[in-house]
C-alpha positions as CSV (number, residue, x, y, z in Angstrom):
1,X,-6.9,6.7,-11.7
2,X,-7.7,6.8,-7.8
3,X,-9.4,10.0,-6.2
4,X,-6.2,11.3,-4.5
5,X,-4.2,13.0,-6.3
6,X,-1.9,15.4,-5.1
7,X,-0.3,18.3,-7.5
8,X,3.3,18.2,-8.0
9,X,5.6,20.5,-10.1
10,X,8.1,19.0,-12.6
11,X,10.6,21.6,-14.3
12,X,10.6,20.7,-17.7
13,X,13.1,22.3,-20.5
14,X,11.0,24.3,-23.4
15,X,12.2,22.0,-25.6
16,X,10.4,18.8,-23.7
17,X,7.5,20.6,-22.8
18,X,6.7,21.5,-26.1
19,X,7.5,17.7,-27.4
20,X,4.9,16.7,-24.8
21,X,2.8,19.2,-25.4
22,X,2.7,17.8,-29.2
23,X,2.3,14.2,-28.1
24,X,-0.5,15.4,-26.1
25,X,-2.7,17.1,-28.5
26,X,-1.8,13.7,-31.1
27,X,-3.2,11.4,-28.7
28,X,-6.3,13.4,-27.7
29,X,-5.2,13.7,-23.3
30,X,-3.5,16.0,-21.4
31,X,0.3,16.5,-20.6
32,X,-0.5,15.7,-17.1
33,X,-2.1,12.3,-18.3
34,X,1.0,11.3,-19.9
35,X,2.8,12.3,-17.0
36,X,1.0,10.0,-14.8
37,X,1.2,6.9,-17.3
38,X,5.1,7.1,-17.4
39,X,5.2,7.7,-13.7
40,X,3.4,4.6,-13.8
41,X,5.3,2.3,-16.3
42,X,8.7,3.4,-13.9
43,X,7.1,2.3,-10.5
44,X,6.4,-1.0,-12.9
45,X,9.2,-1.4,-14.0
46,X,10.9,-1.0,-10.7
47,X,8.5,-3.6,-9.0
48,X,9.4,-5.9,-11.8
49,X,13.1,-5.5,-11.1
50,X,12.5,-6.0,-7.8
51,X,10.6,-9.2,-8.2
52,X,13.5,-10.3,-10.8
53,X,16.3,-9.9,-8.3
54,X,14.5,-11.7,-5.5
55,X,13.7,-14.5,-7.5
56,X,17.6,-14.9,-8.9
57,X,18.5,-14.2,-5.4
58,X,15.9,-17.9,-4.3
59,X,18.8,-20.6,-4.7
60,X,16.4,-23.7,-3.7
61,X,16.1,-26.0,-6.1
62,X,19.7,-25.0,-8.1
63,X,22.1,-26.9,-8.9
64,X,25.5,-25.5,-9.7
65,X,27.1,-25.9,-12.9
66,X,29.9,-28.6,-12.0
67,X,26.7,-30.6,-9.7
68,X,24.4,-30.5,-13.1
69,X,28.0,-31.9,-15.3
70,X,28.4,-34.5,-12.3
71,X,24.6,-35.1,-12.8
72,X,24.9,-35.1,-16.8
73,X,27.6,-37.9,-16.9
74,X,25.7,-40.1,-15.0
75,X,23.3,-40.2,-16.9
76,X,24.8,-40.4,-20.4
77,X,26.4,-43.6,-21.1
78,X,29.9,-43.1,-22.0
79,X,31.8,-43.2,-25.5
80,X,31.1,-42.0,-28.3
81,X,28.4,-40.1,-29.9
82,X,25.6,-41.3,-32.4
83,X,26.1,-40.0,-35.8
């Protein structure tokens, strides 16, 4: 992790904090360490979103769906089907 890292306080039922407190002490780090990697894997997941809706959002290059049928009949010869 970087060098600046700033406290914070999170308000945690027993219940959880004792869960995390397990999970900790299974995987050998500290509660604050899995704190930290789930903070992370949100602010990914968020970026990812992000990225996901700005890329549907880019129309160039799309067709719509009666443009690609248009498309699609031209290029099939018409009648019936093999088989």
């Amino acid at each position: 992790m970087g060098t600046g890292l700033k406290r914070t306080t999170i308000f945690l039922t027993e219940e959880q904090r004792e869960r995390l407190r397990r999970l900790a002490f299974e995987q050998r780090t500290s509660m604050a360490k899995l704190i930290r990697d789930a903070a992370v894997e949100i602010l990914a997941d968020e970026e990812d979103v992000r990225e996901g809706l700005a890329a549907l959002a880019d129309e160039e290059g799309t067709v719509t769906w009666e443009q690609y049928q248009r498309r699609r009949a031209k290029q099939e010869p018409q009648g019936e089907l093999p088989g």
